[in-house]
mmCIF file of the N, C-alpha and C atoms, coordinates in Angstrom:
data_MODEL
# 
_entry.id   MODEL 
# 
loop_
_atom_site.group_PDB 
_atom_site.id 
_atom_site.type_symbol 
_atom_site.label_atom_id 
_atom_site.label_alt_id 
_atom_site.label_comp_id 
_atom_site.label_asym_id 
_atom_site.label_entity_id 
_atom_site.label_seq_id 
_atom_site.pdbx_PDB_ins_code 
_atom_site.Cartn_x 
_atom_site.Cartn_y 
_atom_site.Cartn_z 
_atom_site.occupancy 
_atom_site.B_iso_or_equiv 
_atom_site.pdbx_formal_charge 
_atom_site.auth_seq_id 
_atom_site.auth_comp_id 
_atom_site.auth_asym_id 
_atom_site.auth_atom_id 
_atom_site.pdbx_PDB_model_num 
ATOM 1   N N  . UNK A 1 1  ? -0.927  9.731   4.847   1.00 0.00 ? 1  UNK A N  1 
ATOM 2   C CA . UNK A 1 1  ? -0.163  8.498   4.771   1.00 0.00 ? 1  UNK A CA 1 
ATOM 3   C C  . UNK A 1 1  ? -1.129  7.319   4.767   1.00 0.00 ? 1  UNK A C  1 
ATOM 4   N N  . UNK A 1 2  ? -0.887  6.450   3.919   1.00 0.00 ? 2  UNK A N  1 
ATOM 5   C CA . UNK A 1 2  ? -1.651  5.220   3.808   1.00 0.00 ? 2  UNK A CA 1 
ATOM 6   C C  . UNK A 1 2  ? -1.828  4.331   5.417   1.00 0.00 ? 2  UNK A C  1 
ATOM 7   N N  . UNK A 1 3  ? -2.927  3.604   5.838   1.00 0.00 ? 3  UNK A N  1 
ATOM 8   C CA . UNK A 1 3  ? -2.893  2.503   6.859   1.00 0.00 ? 3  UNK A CA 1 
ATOM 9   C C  . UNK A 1 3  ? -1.978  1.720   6.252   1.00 0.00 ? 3  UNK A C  1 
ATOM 10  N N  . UNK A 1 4  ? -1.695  1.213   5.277   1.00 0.00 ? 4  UNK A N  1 
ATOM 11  C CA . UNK A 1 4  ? -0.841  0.080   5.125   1.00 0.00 ? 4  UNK A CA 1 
ATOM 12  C C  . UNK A 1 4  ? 0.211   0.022   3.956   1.00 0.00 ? 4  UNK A C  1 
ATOM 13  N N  . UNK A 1 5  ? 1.303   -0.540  4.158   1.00 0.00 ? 5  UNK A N  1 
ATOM 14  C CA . UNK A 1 5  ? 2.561   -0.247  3.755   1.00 0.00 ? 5  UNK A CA 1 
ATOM 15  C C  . UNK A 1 5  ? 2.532   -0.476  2.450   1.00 0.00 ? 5  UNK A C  1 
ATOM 16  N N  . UNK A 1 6  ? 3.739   -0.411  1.437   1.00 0.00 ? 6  UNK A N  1 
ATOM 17  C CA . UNK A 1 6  ? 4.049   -0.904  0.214   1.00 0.00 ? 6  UNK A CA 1 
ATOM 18  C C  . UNK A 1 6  ? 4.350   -2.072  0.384   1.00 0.00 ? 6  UNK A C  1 
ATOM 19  N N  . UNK A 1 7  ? 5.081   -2.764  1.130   1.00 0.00 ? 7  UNK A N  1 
ATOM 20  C CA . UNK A 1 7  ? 5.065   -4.040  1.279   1.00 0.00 ? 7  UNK A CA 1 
ATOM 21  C C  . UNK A 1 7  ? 3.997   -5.156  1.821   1.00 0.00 ? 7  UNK A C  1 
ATOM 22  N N  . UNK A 1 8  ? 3.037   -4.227  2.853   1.00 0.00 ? 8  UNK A N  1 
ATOM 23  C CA . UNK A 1 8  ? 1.586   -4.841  2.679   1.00 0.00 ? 8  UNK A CA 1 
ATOM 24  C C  . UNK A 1 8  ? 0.936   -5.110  1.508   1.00 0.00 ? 8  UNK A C  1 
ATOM 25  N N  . UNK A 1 9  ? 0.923   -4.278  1.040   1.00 0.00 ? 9  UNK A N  1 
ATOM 26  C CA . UNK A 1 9  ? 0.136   -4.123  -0.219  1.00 0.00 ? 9  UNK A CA 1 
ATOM 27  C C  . UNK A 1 9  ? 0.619   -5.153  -1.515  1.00 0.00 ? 9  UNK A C  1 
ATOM 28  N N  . UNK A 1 10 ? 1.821   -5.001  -1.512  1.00 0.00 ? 10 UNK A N  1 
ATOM 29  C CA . UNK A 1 10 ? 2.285   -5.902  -2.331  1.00 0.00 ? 10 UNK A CA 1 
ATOM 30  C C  . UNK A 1 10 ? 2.317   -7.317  -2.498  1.00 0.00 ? 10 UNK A C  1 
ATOM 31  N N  . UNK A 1 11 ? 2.458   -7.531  -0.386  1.00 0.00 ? 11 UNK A N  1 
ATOM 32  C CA . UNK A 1 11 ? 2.379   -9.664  -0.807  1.00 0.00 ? 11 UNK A CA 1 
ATOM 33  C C  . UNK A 1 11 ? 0.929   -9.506  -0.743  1.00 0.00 ? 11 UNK A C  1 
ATOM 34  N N  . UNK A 1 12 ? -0.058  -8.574  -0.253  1.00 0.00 ? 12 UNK A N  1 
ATOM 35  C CA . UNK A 1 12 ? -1.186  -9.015  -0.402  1.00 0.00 ? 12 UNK A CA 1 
ATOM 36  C C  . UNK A 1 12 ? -1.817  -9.546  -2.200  1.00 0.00 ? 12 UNK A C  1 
ATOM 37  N N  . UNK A 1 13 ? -1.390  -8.182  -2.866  1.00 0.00 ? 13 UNK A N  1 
ATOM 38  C CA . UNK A 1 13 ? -1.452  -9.002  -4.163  1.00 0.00 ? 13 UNK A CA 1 
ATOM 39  C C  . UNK A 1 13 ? -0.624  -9.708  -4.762  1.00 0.00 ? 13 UNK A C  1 
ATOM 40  N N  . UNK A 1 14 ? -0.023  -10.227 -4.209  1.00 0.00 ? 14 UNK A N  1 
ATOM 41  C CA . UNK A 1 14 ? 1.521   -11.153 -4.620  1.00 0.00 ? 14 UNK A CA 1 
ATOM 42  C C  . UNK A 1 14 ? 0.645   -12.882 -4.304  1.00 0.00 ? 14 UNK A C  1 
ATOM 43  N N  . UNK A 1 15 ? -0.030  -12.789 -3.112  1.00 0.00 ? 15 UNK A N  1 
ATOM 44  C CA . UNK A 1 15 ? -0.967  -13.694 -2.538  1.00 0.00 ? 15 UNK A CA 1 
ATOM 45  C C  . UNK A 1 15 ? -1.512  -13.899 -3.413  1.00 0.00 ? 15 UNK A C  1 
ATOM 46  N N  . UNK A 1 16 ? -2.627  -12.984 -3.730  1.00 0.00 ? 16 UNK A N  1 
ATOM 47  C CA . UNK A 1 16 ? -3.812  -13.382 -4.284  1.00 0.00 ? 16 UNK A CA 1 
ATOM 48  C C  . UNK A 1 16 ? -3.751  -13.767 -5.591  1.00 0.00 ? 16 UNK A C  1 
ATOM 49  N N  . UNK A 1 17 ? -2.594  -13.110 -6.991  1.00 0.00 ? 17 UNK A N  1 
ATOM 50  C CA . UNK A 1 17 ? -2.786  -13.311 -7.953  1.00 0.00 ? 17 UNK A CA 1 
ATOM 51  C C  . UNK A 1 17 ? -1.963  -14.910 -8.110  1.00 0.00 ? 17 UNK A C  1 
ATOM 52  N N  . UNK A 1 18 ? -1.029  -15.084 -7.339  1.00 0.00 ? 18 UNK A N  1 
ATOM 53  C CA . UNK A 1 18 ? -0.308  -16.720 -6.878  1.00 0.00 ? 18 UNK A CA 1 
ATOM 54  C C  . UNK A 1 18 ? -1.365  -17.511 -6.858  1.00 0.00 ? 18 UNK A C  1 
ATOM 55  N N  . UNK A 1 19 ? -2.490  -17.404 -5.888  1.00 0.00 ? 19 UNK A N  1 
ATOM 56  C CA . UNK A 1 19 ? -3.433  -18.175 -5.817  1.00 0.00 ? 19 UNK A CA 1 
ATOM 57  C C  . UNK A 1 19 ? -2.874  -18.747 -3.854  1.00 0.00 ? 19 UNK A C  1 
ATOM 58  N N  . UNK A 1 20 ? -2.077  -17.757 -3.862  1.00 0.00 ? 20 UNK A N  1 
ATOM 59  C CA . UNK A 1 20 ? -1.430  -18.358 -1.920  1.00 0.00 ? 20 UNK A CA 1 
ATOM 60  C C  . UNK A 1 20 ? -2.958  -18.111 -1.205  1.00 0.00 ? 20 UNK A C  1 
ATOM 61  N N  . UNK A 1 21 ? -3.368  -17.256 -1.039  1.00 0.00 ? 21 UNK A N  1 
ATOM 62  C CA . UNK A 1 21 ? -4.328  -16.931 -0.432  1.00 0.00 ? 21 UNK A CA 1 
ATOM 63  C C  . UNK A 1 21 ? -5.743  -16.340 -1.514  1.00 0.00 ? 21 UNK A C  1 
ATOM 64  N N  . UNK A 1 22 ? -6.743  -16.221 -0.985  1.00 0.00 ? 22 UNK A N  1 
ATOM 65  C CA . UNK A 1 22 ? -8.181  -15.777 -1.061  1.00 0.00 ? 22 UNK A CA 1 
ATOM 66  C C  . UNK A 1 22 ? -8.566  -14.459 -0.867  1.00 0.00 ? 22 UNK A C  1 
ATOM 67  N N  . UNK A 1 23 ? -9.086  -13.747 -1.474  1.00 0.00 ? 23 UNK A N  1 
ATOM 68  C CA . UNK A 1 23 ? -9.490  -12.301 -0.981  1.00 0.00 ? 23 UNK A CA 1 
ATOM 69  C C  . UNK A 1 23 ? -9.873  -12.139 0.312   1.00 0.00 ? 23 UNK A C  1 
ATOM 70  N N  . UNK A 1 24 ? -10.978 -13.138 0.405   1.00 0.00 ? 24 UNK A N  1 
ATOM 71  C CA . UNK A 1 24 ? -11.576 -13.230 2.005   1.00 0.00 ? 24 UNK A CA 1 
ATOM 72  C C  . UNK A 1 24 ? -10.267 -13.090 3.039   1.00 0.00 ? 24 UNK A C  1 
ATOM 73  N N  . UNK A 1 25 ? -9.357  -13.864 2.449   1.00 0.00 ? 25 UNK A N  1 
ATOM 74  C CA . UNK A 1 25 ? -8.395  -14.251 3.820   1.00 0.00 ? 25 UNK A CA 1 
ATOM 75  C C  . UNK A 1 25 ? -7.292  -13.029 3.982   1.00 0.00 ? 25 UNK A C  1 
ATOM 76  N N  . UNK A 1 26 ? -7.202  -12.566 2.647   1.00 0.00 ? 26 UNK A N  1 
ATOM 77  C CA . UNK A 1 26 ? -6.793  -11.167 3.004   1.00 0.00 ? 26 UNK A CA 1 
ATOM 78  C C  . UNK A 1 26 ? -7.337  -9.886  3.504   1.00 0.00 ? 26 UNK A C  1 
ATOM 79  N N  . UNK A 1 27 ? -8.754  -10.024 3.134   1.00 0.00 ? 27 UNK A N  1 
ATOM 80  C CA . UNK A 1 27 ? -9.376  -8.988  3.821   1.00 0.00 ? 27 UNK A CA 1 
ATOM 81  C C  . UNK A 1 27 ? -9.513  -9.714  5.258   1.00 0.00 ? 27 UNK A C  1 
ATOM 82  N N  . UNK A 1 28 ? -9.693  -10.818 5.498   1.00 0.00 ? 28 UNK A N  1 
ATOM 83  C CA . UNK A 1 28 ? -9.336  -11.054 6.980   1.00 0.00 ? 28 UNK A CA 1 
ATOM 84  C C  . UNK A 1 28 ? -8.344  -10.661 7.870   1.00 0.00 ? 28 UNK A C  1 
ATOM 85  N N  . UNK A 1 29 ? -7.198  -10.868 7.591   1.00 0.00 ? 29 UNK A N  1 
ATOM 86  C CA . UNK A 1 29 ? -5.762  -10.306 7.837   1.00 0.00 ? 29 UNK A CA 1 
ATOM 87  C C  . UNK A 1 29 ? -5.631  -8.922  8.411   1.00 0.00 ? 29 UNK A C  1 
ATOM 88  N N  . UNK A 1 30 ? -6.192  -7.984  6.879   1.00 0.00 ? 30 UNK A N  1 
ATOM 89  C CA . UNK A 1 30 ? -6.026  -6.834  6.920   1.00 0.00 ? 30 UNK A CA 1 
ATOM 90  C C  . UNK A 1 30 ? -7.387  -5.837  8.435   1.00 0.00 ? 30 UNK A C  1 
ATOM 91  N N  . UNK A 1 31 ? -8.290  -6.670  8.340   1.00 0.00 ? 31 UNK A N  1 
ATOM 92  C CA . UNK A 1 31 ? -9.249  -6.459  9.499   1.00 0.00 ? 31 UNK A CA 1 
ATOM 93  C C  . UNK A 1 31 ? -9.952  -5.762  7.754   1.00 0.00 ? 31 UNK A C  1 
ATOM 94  N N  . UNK A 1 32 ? -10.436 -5.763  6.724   1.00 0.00 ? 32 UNK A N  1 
ATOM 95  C CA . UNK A 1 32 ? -11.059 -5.318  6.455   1.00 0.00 ? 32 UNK A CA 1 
ATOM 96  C C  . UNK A 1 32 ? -12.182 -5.821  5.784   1.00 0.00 ? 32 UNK A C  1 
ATOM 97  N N  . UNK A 1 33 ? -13.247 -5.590  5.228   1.00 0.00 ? 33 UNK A N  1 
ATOM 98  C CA . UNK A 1 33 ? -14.670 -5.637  4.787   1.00 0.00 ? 33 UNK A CA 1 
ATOM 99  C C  . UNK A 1 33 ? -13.962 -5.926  3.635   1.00 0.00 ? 33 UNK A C  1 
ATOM 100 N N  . UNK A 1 34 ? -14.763 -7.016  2.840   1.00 0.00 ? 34 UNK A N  1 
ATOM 101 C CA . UNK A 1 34 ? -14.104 -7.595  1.460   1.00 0.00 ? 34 UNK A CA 1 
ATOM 102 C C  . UNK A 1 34 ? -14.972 -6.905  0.807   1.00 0.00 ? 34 UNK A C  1 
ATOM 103 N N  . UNK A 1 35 ? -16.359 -6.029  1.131   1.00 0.00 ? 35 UNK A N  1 
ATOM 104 C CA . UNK A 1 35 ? -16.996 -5.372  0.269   1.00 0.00 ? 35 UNK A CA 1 
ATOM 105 C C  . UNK A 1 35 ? -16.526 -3.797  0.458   1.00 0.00 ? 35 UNK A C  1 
ATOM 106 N N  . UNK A 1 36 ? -15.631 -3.703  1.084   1.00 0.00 ? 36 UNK A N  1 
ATOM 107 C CA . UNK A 1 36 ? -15.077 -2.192  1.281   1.00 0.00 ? 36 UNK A CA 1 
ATOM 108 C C  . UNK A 1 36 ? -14.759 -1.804  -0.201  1.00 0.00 ? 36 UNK A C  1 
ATOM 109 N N  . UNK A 1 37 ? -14.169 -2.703  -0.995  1.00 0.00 ? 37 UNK A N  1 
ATOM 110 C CA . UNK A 1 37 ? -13.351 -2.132  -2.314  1.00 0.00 ? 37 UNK A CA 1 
ATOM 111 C C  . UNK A 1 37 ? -11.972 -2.029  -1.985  1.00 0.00 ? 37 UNK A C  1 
ATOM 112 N N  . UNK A 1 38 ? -11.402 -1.700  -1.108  1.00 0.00 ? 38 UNK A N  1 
ATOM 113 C CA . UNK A 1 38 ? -9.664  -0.927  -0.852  1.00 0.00 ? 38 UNK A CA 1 
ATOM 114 C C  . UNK A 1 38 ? -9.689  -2.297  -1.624  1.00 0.00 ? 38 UNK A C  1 
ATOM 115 N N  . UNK A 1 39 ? -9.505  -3.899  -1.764  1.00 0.00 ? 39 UNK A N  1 
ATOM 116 C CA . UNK A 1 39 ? -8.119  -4.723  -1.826  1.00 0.00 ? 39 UNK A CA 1 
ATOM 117 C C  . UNK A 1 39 ? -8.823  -4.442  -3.564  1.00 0.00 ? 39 UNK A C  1 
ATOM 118 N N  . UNK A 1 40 ? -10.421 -4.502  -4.117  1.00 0.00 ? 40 UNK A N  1 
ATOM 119 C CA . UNK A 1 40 ? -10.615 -4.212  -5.267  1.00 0.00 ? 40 UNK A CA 1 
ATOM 120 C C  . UNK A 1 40 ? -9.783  -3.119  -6.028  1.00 0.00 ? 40 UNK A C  1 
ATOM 121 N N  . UNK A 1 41 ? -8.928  -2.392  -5.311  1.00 0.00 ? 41 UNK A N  1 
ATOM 122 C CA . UNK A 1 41 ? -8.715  -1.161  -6.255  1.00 0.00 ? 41 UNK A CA 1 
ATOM 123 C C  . UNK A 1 41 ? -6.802  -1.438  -6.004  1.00 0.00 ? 41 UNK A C  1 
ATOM 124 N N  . UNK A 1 42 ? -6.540  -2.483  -5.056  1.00 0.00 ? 42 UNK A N  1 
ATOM 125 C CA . UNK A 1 42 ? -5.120  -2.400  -4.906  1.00 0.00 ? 42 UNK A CA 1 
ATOM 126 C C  . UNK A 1 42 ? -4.799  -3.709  -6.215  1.00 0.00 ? 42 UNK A C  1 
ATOM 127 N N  . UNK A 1 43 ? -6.188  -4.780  -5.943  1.00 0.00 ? 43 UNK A N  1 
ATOM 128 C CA . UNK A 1 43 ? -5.979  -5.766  -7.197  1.00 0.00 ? 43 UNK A CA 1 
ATOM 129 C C  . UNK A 1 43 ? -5.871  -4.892  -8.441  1.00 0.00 ? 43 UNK A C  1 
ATOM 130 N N  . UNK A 1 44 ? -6.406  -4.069  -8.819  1.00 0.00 ? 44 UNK A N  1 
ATOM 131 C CA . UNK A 1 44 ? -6.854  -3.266  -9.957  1.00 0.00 ? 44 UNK A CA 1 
ATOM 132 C C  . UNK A 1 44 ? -5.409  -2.053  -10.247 1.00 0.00 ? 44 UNK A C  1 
ATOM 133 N N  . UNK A 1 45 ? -5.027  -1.722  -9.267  1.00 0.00 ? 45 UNK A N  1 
ATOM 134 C CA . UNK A 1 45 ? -3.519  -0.885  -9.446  1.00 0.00 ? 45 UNK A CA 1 
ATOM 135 C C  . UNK A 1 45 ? -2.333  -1.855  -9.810  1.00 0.00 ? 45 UNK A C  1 
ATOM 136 N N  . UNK A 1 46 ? -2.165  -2.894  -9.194  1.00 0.00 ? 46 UNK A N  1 
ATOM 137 C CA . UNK A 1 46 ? -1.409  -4.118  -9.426  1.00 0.00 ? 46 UNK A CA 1 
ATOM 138 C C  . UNK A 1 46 ? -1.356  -4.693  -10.499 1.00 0.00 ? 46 UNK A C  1 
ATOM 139 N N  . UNK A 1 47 ? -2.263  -4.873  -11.014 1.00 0.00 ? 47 UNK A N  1 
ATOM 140 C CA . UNK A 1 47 ? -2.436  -5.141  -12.410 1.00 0.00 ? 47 UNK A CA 1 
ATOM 141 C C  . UNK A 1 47 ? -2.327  -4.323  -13.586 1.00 0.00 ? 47 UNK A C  1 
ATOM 142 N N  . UNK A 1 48 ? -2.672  -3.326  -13.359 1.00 0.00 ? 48 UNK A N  1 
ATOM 143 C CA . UNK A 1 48 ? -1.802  -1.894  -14.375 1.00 0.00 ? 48 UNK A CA 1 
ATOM 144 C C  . UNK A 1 48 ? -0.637  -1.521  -14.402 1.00 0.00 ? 48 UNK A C  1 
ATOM 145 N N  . UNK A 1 49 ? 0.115   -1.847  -13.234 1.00 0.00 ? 49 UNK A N  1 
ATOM 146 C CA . UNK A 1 49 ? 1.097   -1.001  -13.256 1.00 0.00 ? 49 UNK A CA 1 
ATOM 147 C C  . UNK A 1 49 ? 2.331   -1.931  -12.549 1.00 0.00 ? 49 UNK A C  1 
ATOM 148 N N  . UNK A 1 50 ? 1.791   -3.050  -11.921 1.00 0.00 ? 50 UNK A N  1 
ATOM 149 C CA . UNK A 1 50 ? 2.733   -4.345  -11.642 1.00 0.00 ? 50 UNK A CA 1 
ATOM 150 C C  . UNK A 1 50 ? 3.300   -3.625  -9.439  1.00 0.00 ? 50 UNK A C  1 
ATOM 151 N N  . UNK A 1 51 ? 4.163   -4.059  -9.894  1.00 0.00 ? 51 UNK A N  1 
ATOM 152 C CA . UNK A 1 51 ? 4.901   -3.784  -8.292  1.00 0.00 ? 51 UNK A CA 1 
ATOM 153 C C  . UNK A 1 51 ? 5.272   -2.622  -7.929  1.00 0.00 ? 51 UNK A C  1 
ATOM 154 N N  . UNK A 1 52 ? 4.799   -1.835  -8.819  1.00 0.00 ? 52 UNK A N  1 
ATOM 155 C CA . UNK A 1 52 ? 5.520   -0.416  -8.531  1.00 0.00 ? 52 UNK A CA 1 
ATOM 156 C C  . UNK A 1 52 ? 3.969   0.606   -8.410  1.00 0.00 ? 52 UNK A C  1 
ATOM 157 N N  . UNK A 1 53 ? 2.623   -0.246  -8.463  1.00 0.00 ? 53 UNK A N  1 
ATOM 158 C CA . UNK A 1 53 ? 1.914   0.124   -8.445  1.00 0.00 ? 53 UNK A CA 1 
ATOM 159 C C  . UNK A 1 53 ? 1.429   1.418   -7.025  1.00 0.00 ? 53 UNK A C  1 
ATOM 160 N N  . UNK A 1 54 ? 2.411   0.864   -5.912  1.00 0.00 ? 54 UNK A N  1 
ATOM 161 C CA . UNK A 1 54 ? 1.820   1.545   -4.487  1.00 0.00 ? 54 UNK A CA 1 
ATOM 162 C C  . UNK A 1 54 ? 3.215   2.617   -4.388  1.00 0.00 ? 54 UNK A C  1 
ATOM 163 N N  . UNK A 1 55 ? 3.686   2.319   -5.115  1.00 0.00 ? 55 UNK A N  1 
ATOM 164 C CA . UNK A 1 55 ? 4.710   3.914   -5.038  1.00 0.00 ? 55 UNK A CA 1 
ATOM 165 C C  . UNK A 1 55 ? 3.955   5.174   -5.581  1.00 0.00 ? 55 UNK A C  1 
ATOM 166 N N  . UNK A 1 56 ? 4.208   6.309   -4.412  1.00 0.00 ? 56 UNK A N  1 
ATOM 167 C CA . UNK A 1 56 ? 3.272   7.585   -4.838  1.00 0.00 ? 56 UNK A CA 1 
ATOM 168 C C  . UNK A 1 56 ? 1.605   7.248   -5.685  1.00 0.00 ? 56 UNK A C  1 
ATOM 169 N N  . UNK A 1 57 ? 1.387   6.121   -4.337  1.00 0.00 ? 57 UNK A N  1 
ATOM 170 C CA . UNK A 1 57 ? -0.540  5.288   -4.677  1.00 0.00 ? 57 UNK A CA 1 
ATOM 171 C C  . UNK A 1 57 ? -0.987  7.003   -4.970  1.00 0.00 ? 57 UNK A C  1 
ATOM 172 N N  . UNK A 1 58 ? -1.050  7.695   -4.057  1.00 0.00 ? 58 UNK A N  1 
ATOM 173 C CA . UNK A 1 58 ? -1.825  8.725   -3.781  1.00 0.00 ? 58 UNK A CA 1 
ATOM 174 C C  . UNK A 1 58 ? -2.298  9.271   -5.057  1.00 0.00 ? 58 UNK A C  1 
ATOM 175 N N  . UNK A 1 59 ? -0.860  9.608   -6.144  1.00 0.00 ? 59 UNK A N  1 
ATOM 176 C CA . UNK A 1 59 ? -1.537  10.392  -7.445  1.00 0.00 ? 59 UNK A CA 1 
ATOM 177 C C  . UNK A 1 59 ? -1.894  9.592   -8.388  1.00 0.00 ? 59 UNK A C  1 
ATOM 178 N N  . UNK A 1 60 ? -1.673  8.004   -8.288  1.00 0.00 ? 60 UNK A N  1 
ATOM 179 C CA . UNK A 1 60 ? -2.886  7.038   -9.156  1.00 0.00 ? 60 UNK A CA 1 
ATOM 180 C C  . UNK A 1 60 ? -4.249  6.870   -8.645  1.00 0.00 ? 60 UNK A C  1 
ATOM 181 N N  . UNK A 1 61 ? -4.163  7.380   -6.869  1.00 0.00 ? 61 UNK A N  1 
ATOM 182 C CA . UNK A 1 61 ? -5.435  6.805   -7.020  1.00 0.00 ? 61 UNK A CA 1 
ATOM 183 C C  . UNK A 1 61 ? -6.792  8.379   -6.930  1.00 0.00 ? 61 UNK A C  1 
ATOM 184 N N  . UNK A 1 62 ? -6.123  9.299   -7.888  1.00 0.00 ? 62 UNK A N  1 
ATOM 185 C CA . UNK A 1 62 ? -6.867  10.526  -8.062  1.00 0.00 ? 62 UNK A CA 1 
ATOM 186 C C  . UNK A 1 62 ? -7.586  10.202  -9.810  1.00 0.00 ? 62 UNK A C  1 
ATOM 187 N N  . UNK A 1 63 ? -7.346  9.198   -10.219 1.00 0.00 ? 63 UNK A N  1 
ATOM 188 C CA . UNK A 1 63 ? -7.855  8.580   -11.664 1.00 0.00 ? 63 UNK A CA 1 
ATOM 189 C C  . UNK A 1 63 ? -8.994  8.053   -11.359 1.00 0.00 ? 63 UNK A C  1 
ATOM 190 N N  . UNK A 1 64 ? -10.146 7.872   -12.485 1.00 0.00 ? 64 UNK A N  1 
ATOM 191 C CA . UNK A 1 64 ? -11.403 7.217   -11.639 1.00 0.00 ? 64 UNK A CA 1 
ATOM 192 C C  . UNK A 1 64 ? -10.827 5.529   -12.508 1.00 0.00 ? 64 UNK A C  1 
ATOM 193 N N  . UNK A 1 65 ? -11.573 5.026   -11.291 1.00 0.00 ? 65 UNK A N  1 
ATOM 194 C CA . UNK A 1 65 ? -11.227 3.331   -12.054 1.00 0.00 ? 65 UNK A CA 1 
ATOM 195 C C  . UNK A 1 65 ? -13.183 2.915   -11.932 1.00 0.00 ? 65 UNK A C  1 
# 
């Protein structure tokens, strides 16, 4: 099971591509390392595949990006 929800995931990039918030300030939020990659690859699912991107994440994120 994921640390963080579909609905995490979602205003986080709902935030960022708005321009509401900053990567930094979401990886702040989230407690995570902005050089970790996770919000790089949730921006990057979000954008392929829109809002429906974190439903069943698990078997998109077995694709290499």
């Amino acid at each position: 099971m994921s640390k963080y929800t579909y609905e995490e995931k979602l205003k986080a990039c709902d935030d960022y591509f708005s321009g509401t918030r900053s990567a930094s300030e979401i990886a702040r939020d989230f407690g995570l390392s902005k050089l970790s990659g996770a919000m790089d690859i949730w921006f990057k699912l979000y954008q392929e595949h829109g809002p429906t991107a974190f439903i069943n994440c698990q078997a998109k994120m077995h694709k290499k990006y």
